[in-house]
C-alpha positions in Angstrom: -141.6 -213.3 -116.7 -138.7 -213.4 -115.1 -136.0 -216.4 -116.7 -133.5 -218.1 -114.3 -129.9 -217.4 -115.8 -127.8 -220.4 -115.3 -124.4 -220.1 -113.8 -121.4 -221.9 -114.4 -119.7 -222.5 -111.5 -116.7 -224.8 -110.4 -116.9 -226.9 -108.6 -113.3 -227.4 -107.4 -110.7 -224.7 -107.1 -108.2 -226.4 -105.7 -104.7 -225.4 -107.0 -105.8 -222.1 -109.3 -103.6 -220.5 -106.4 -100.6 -222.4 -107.0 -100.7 -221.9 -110.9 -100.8 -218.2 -110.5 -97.8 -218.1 -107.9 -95.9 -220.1 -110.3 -96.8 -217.8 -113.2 -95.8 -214.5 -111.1 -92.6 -216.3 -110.4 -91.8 -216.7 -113.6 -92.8 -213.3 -114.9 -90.7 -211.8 -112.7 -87.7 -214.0 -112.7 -87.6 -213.1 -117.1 -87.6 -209.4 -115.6 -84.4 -210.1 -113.7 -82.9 -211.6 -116.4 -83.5 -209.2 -119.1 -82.0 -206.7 -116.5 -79.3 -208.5 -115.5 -78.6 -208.9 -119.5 -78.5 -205.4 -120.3 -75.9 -204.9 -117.4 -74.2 -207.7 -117.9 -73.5 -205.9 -121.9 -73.1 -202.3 -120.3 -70.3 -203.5 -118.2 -68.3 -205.7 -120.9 -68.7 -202.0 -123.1 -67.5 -200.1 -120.7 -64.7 -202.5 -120.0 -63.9 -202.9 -124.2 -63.7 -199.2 -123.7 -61.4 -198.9 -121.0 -58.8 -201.7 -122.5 -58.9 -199.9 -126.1 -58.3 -196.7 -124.3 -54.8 -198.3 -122.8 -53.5 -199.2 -126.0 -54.0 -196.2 -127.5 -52.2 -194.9 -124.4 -49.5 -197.4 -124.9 -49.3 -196.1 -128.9 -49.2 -192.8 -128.5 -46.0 -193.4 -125.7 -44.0 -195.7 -128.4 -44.9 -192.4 -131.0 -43.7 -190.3 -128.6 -40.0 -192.5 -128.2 -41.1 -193.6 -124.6 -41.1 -197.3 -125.9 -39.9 -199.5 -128.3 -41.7 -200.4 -131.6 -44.4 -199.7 -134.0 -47.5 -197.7 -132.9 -50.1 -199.3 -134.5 -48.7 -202.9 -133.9 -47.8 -202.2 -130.0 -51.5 -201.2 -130.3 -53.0 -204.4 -132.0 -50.5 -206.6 -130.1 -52.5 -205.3 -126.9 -56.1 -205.3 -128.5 -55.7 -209.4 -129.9 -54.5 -210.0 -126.0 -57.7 -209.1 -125.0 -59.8 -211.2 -128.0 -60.6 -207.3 -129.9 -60.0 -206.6 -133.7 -58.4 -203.1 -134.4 -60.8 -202.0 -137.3 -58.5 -198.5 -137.8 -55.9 -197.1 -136.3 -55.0 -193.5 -138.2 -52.1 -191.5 -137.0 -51.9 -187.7 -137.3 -48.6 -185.5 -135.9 -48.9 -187.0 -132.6 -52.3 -188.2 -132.1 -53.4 -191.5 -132.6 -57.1 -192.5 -133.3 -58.0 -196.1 -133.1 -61.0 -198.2 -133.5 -61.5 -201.6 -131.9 -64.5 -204.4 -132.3 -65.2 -207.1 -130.3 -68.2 -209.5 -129.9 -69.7 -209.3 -126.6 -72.3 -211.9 -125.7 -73.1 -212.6 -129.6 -73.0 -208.6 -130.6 -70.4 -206.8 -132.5 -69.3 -203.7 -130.4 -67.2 -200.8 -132.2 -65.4 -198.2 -129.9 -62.9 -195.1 -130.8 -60.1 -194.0 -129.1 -58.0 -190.7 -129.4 -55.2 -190.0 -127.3 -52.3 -187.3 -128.2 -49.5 -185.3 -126.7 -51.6 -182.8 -125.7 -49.9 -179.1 -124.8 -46.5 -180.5 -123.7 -44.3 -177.7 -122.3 -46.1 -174.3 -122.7 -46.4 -172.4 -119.9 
């Protein structure tokens, strides 16, 4: 009537412990460093933003007669010093739009900048 079931059962189970703790260590330690990637890339962004920003600044005061030069070559003079590529730089009345690449950690980024004279002298 009734039928014993067999079990299989170990014997030893010395050192499953230590082969999970070493998996949850290394689970978590590719978390960290797929976070600490995408920061790492947020932060050179930003910074390729900020440094394209300045040379359009810089332009936009040599178009204006507040420096010496070119516009577009003070700009690229100031985007090669920090490894970028100017990909456009388009100059309208007294704006200037430019747009800079750069590879950060093996990806091409592409940011704009605009910067103009804005409403000089009305009151």
């Amino acid at each position: 009537m009734f039928e014993k079931t067999r079990t299989l059962t170990i014997k030893s189970e010395s050192g499953s412990a230590s082969i999970l703790g070493i998996s949850i260590f290394f689970v978590i330690s590719g978390i960290i460093s797929a976070i600490f990637m995408n920061t790492n890339e947020s932060v050179e962004l930003a910074r390729l933003q900020a440094r394209t920003d300045n040379a359009t600044i810089a332009a936009v005061d040599v178009l204006r007669g507040l420096a010496t030069g070119y516009p577009c070559e003070t700009a690229e003079e100031i985007v090669q010093g920090f490894g970028g590529t100017i990909e456009r730089c388009h100059i309208v009345g007294f704006d200037i739009y430019i747009e800079v690449s750069q590879k950060v950690l093996g990806i091409v980024h592409r940011v704009q900048s605009h910067a103009g004279v804005g409403l000089v002298g009305i009151r």
